[in-house]
N, C-alpha and C positions, 0 to 999 in steps of 0.2 A: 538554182540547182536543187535544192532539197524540196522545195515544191514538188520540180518534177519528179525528183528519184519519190516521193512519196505515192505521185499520181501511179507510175509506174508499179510499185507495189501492189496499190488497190487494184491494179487492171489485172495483176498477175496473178492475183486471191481469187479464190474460187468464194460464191455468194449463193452460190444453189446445189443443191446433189440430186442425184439421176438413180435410180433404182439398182442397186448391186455398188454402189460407191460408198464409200465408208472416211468419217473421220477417228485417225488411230488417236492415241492418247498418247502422241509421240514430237508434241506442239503445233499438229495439225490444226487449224480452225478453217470455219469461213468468217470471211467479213464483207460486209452488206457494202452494195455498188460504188456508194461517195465514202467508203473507211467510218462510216460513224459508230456502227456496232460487229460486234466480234462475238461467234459461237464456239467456244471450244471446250476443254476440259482442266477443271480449276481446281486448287486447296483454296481453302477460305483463310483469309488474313489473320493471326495469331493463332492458327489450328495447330495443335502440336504432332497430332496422326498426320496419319499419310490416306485420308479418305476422299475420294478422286467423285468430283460431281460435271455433270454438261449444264451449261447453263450461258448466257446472253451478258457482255456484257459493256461496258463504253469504251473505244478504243483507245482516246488516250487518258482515259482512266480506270485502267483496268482492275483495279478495287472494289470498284464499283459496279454488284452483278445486279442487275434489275429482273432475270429469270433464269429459274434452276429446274432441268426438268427432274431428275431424280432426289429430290430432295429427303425421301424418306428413306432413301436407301440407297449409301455412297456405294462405289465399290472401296475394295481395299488398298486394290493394289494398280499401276497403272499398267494396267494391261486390258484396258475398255476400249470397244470400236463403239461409232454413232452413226448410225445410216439404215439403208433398208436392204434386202436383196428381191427377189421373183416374185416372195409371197405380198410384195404391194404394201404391207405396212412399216414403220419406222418402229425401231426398238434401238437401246444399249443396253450391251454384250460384255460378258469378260470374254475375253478370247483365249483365255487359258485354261476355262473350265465350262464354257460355251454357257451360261446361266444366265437370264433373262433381266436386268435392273432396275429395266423400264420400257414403254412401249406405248405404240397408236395406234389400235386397231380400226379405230376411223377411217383410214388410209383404205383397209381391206376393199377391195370391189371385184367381183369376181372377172366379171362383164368387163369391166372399166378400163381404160388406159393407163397408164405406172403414174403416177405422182409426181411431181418434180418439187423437191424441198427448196426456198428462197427465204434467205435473210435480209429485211427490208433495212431504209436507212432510218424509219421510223422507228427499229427495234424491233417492228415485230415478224417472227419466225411465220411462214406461211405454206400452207401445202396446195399446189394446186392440182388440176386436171386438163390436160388440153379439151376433153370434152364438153367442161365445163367452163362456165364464165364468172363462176366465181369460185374465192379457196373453199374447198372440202374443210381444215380444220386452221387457226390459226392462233399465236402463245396469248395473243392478246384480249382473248377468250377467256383463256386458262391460265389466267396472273399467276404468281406467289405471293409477294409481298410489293412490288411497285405496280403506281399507275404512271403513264406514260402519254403525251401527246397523240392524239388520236384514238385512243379507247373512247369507248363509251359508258359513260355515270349511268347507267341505269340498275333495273331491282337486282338484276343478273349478277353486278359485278363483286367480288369478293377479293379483298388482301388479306391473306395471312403472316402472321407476321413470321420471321425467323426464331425458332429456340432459344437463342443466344449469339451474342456476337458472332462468335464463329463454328453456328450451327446453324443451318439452314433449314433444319426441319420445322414443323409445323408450330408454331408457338401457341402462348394466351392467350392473345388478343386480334379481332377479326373487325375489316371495317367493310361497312358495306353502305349504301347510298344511292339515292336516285337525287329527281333536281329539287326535292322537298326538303332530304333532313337527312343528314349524316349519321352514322351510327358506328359506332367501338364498342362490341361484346367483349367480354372476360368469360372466357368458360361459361359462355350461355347469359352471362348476365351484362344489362347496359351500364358498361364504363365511362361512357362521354354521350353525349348527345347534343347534336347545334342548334344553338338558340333559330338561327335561320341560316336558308343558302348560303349567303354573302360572306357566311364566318370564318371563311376559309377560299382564299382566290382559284377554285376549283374550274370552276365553268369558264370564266373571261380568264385567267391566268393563264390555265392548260393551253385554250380556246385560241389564243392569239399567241400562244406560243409555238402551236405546230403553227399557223399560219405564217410566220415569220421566220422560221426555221428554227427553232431556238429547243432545239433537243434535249436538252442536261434540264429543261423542268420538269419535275417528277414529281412523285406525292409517292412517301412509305409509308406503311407502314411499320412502325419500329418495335424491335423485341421489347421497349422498356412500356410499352404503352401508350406511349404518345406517337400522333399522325403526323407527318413531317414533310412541309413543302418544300422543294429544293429550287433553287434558279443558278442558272451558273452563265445565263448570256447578257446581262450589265454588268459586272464586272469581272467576267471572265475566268474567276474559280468558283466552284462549287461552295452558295453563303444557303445554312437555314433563313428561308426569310421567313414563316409562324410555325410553330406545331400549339396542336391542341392535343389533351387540354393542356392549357399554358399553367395551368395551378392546381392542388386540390379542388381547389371553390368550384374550381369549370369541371372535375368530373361530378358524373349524376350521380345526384344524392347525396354527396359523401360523407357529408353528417349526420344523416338518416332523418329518419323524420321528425318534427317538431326540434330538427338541430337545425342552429344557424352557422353558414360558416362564413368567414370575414379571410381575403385575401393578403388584406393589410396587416393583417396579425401575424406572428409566429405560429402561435397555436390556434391554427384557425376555425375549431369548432365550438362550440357552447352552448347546452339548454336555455332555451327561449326562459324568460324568468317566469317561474309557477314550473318547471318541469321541472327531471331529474333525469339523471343517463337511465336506459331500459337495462342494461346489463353493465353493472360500474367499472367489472372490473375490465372488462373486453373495452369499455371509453377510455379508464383510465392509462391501458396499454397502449393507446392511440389508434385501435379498430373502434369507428363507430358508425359502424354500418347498420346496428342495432336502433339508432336513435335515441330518442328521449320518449316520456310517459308523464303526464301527469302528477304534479306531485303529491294534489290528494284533490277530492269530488268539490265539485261547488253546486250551491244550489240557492235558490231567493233573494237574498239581501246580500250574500254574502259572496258576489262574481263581481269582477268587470272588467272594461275592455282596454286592455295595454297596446298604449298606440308604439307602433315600430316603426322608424324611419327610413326611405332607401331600400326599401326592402324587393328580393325579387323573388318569384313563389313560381317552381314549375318550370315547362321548356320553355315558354315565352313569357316576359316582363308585359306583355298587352294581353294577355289573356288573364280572366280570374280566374283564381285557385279553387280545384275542385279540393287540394289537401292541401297540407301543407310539409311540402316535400321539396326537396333542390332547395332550399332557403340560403339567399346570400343578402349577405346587411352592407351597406353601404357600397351599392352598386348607382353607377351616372345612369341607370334607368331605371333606377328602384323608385316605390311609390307607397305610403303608407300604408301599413298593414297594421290591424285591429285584429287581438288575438282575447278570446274571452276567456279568464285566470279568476283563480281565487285571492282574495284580498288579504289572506294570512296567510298566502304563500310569499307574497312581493312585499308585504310591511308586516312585519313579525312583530313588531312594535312599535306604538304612537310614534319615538324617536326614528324610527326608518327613514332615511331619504329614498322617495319614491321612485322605482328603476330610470338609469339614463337609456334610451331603448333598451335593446336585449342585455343590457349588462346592470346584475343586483348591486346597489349599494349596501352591503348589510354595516349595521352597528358595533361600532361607533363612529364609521367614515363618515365624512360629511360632504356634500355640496352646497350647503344654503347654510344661511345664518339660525333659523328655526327649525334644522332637521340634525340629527346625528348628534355627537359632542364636540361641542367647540373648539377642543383641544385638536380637532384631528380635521377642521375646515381647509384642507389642502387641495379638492377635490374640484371638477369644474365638470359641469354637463353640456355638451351641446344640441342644444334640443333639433337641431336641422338634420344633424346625420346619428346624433346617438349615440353618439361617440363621450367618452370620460378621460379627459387629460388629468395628470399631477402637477399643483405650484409647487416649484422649487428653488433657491435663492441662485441657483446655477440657469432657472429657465423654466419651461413649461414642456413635461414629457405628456405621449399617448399613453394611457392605460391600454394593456393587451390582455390582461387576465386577473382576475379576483378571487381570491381560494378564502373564506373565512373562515373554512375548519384549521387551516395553517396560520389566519390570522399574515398572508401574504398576496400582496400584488407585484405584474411585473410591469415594467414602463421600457417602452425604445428608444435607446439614445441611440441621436446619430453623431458621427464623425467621432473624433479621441476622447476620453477620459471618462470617467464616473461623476455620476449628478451632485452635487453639494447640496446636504441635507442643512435645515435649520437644527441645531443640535438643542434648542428647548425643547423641540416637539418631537411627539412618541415615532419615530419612525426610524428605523435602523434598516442600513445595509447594508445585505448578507450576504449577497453572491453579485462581483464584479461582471464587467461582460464577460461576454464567453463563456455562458455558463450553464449548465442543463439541470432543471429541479425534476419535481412531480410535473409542477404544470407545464413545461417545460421539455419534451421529450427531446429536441435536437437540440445541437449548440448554436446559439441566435447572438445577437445584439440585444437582447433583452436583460434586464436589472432587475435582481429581487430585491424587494424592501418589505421587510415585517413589520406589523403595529405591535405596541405595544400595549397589553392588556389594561381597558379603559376603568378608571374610577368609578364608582355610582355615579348614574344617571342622573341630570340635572331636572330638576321640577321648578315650578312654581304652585301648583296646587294640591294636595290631595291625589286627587283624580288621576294625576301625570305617572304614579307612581304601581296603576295595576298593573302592569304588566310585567311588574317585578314583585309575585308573592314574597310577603312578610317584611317588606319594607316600607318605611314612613318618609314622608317630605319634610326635614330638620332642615337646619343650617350644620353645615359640615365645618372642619378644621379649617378649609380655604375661603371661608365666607362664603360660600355658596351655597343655596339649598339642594340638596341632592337627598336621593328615594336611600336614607341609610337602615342599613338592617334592624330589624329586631333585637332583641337579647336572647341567646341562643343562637342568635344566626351569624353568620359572616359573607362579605361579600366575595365572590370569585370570578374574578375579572373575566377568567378562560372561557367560563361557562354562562357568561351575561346573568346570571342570579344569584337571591341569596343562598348560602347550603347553612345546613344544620349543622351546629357542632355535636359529632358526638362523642365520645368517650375514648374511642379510639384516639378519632381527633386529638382529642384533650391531651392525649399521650403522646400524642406526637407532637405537641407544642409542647409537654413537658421535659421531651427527651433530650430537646439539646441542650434547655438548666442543666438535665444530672449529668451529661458529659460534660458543662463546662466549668459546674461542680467538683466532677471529680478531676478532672485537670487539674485545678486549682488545688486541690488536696494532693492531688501525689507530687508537685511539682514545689508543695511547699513540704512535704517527705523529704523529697531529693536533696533541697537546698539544708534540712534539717541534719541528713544522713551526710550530707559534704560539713557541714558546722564540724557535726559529733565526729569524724574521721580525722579531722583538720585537730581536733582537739584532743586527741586519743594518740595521735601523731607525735604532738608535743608534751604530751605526759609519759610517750613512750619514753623520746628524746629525754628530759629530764633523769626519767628513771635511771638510763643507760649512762649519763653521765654521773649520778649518786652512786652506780654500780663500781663506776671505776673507780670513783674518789675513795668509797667504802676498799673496793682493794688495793689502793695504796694504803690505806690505812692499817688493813688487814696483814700486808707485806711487811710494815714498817713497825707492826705489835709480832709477827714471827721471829721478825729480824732480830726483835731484842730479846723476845724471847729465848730465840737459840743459843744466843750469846750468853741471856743463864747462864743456859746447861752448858757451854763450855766451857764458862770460868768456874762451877760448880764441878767438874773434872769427872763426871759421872751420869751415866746413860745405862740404866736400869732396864730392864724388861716391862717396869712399869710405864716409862715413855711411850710405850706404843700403845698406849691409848690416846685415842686422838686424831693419829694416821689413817688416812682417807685408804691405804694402799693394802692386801692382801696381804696378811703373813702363809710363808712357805714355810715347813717342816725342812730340817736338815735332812732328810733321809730323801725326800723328793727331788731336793737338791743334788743331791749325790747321784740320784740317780739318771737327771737330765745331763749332767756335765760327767757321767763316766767317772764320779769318786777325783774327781779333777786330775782325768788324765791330760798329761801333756801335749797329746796329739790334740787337745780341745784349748789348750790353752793359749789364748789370742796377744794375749804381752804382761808386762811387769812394770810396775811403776811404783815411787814411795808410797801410794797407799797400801799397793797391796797387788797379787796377781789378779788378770782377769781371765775369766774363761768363755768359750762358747758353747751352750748348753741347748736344751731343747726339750719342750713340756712335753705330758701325755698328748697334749692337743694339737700340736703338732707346729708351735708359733716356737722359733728356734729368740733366744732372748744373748744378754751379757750378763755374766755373772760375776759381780764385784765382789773379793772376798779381801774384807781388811785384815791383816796383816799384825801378828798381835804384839809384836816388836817395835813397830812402826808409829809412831808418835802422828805422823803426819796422817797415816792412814786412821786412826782415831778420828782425828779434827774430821777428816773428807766425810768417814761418815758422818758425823752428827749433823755436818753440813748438807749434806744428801736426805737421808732419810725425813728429815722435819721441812726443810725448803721446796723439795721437789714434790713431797707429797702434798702439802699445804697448798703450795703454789704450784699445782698442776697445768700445762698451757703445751699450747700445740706447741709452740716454737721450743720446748724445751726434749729431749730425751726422754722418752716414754717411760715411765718407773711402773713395772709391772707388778712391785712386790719386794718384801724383806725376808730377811730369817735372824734372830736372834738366837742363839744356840749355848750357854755358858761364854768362852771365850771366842766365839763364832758370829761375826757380825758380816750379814754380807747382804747384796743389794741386788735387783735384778732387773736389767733394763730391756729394750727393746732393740734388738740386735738389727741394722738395716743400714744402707746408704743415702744418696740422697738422688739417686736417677731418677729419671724419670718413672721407671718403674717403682719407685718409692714414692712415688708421692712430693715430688717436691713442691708441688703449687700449697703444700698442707705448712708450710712454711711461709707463708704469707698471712699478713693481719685481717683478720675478719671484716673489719672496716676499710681497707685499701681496696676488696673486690672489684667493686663498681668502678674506684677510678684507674685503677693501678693495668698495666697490659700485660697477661699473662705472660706471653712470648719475651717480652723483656724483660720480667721477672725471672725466668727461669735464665734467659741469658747473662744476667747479672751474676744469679749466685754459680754460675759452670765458667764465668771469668773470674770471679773470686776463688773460687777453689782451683784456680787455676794458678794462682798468683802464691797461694803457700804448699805448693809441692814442694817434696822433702828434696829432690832434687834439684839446683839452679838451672840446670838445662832447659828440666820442664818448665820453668817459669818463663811467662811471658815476657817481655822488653814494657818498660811503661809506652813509649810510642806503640807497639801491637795491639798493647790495652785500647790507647784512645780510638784507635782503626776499627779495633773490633764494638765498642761500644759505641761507635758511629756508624758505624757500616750496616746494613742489612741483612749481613749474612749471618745464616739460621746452623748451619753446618761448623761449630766450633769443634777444638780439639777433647775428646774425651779426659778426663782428670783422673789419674791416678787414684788408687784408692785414700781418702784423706784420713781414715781412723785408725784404728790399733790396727798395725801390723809389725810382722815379726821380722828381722834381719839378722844374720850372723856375724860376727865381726872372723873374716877371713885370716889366717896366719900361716903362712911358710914353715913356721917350724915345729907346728903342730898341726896334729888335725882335730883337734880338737874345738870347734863351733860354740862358744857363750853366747847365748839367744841375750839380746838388748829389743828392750821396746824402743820405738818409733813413736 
């Protein structure tokens, strides 16, 4: 059943148009008699526009367009007819703006009969004439990009390739071919060229594929520049089975001239030995389309001929070289090639190991036992293909590239892991696989490994040692004779010679002495300046303990001293020498405390009244006046004035000052509480700072003054005490005023109010 509904389809498809018939851009096509090709209107696969082309293409693989005729100019929108009308030739139309996109004016005949347009099952688009007996114009003529079973390989035929994936328009690269020699231009110039016919299954491939029906073979040309065989009738999908070129090495030239390029390599170009890149920096970007030059003139004695092994020169390996251009080295048809070089280009020095084909051994690598330095004999030449592997205790890698200005080669490892170096010997590596250097411009399978800059050169005579100006053939440190410098000179591994020292030099061998000179000096400063700190420390410590001892001592000669003067019963005007404390005038006195009104006066006690007073300066003080009746107020002062002054201390009542006046003895303190707006952290011991906690300082002394309020109410319960001195909380009850205040004693039967201190 689907066989036939399919047969049924094809009969039902129109495969030909008739002059005035039109296909719309409305999923119109035709398809050729047996369904194997379809002409309609197509977007190309990943297009993000909406640019609408005609073009030919496989019916059940319609991805796949093999002919486009308007490829330089889509329309935009689908609104294009494809067909002819009266005036006899084929064009497509936008039908919305009647404007022309493409056209055949081959068709035109004035005289002639209408055309009839037929799409073959071979693919190809055909015009013919009933007049005529063969087609007027046909697509297989007029390719774009594929050839197809049944064209003809001759000088005529042209593929261009597509723009881009999904641009149809004309690209870079153009292949053209008769039955001699295939050709891929790039913008006029040759990209590929075949060694011979046979390089590609062209002829027999195509040739016996229309014969046998086998339609899906084709030959692209592909946007990226490689020519591309298709087959799809042995196993039934669409398989690449070759595109050329299959490598760099196979396009023309690609190394440019006197370059060789090696397929087996990563990096597969490199100056024949005796050349250099023609333009470094354009080789070292990876263009070397420039080639290689000479690296310097030879002439007489001083050439000769470096044999290359494998080598293939030009478009055929059986022809000789008129130059030496297309060079490929270790090719299965390559044939010795004899290149004339200068001999201080390829052995720079007696020790050289003489090139392994095109690749320099420079110094200090080695291949041989009597070339290079021994330390670095890791090295292996194969003189058959010219090729240079690395021993290593992991295996034997291919050498793919030698840089001695980097003093680096790379080696290919295959399958998992990193090479195992011998770790006596100078060889270090720097970059794992997967890794991209200088020589190195992709990411390869390739391993760097750097030498390490080689000792003086080993000698045995004299003679061994010219080629390293101003050094001599000695025995060295390691029993060996080696070319050791002069005096004045030193070796430099980097640069293969001796250099001169000079003065600069000299300072710069000097320079890390005086930095670690003076290290050493400031560092035995530091430890000096920690000694002297640590010792200054404890002289402090000392002092401050002498200090206090000395003021117990000083407390304990006041102490008895005062004691004189009170069993002496007499406190003279002359005692106030001595007193650290300002005397006040009675008149200044009087006049801060208001001649001691009562409204200033703060209580009464056996020594004597006190008042509240206040300087010029504007510090409001107490004003102690002893009391001349008063025995006891006698003793307070004597005890006051010499104690408090001698023994001045924060934690005591600030004594601002005395007055001595005839029978006028009085004191004057520093009138204040203990809030926090007083300062109460100023009652705390200079030395507790550091350990003591403020916050529970101050909470200490606001539950102590909480505990001798003049009232029992106000006192706290001793359980509240322990709560609150446990507890956390910062929000205690404020205390009453705790110093001199005044109270009345109330009476019913008078009114009369006797002020009593508190």
């Amino acid at each position: 059943m689907p066989l036939l509904c399919s047969f049924h389809v094809h009969c039902a498809a129109k495969d030909s148009l008739k002059p005035g018939e039109w296909i719309k851009d409305n999923g119109e096509t035709l398809v050729s008699a047996g369904g194997e090709f379809e002409l309609g209107f197509f977007t190309p696969n990943g297009s993000s526009g909406h640019k609408r082309y005609v073009g030919i293409w496989y019916t059940r693989d319609k991805q796949t367009v093999v002919w486009v005729a308007n490829r330089d100019q889509p329309l935009i929108n689908a609104t294009g007819a494809f067909g002819s009308e009266n005036d006899s030739y084929l064009k497509l139309v936008d039908t919305s703006s009647g404007e022309s996109y493409w056209s055949l004016f081959e068709l035109w005949c004035g005289y002639c009969s209408d055309p009839t347009l037929t799409l073959t099952d071979s693919g190809n688009l055909v015009a013919y004439r009933e007049d005529k007996g063969k087609p007027v114009w046909e697509s297989f003529k007029n390719p774009t990009d594929t050839f197809l079973p049944g064209m003809s390989m001759d000088s005529n035929l042209n593929l261009t390739s597509w723009r881009d994936r999904d641009d149809p328009g004309r690209g870079n690269f153009t292949f053209s071919g008769d039955k001699k020699t295939l050709i891929i231009d790039k913008e006029g110039m040759i990209y590929w060229k075949s060694v011979d016919y046979g390089q590609l299954p062209l002829s027999n491939g195509l040739y016996f594929a229309a014969l046998l029906g086998y339609n899906y073979a084709r030959l692209v040309m592909h946007f990226s520049g490689k020519l591309e065989y298709w087959d799809q009738s042995y196993i039934g999908t669409p398989s690449l089975i070759q595109a050329e070129p299959s490598n760099n090495c196979s396009r023309y030239n690609f190394c440019g001239k006197f370059g060789s390029c090696n397929p087996n390599n990563k990096l597969a170009c490199k100056c024949l030995p005796g050349f250099i890149p023609n333009v470094p920096q354009k080789w070292h970007s990876g263009d070397f389309s420039d080639g290689c030059v000479r690296n310097s003139i030879f002439c007489g004695d001083n050439d000769t001929f470096l044999s290359l092994k494998m080598m293939v020169v030009g478009e055929n390996p059986n022809q000789n070289p008129v130059d030496l251009v297309h060079l490929q080295e270790e090719h299965h048809d390559g044939n010795n090639l004899f290149v004339r070089v200068a001999i201080s280009d390829i052995e720079q020095t007696v020790r050289n190991c003489k090139p392994c084909g095109t690749n320099m051994i420079p110094y200090p690598l080695s291949t041989s036992s009597n070339c290079g330095d021994p330390m670095y004999f890791s090295f292996d030449c194969d003189t058959t293909s010219g090729q240079v592997s690395f021993k290593a205790p992991s295996g034997t890698y291919r050498v793919t590239g030698i840089d001695p200005n980097t003093r680096m080669f790379l080696i290919q490892v295959k399958g998992g892991g990193n090479p195992w170096l011998n770790q006596s010997l100078p060889f270090n590596l720097t970059s794992p696989r997967n890794s991209s250097s200088k020589i190195s411009s992709e990411v390869t399978d390739d391993v760097e490994i750097v030498w390490e800059p080689p000792l003086e050169p080993i000698c045995n005579l004299p003679a061994d040692c010219k080629d390293w100006p101003y050094s001599t053939c000695k025995s060295a440190r390691d029993g060996k004779r080696r070319c050791l410098c002069n005096i004045s000179f030193q070796w430099d591994g980097t640069k293969l010679n001796c250099t001169k020292v000079s003065l600069a030099s000299g300072k710069r061998m000097t320079l890390p002495l005086i930095v670690g000179i003076t290290s050493v000096i400031i560092l035995c400063a530091i430890i000096f300046m920690y000694i002297w700190r640590r010792k200054m420390a404890k002289r402090q410590e000392n002092r401050q303990i002498d200090q206090r001892n000395q003021a117990h001592r000083i407390y304990t000669y006041n102490e008895r001293h005062v004691q004189d003067l009170i069993d002496a019963g007499e406190f003279n005007e002359e005692d106030e020498k001595g007193i650290d404390v300002p005397f006040y005038d009675l008149e200044s006195i009087l006049v801060a405390t208001d001649n001691f009104s009562n409204e200033n006066k703060l209580g009464q006690g056996g020594y004597g009244p006190v008042f509240k007073g206040k300087l010029p300066s504007g510090q409001e003080i107490a004003v102690k006046r002893l009391s001349s009746v008063s025995s006891q107020g006698l003793q307070e002062f004597k005890n006051e004035v010499v104690l408090i002054a001698k023994l001045q201390h924060r934690n005591l009542v600030r004594l601002y000052g005395y007055c001595i006046k005839g029978n006028e003895k009085i004191l004057l303190y520093e009138l204040g509480g203990c809030g926090p707006d007083n300062k109460m952290l100023d009652l705390m011991d200079e030395t507790l700072r550091e350990t003591c906690i403020a916050d529970q300082f101050v909470k200490c002394i606001n539950i102590g003054l909480l505990c001798v309020q003049d009232d029992p109410s106000d006192r706290p319960t001793m359980s509240n005490v322990i709560k609150m001195l446990d507890s956390e909380i910062t929000n205690l009850p404020t205390p009453k005023q705790p110093a001199f205040f005044i109270t009345r004693d109330q009476s019913s039967s008078t009114s009369y109010n006797r002020p009593r201190i508190k």
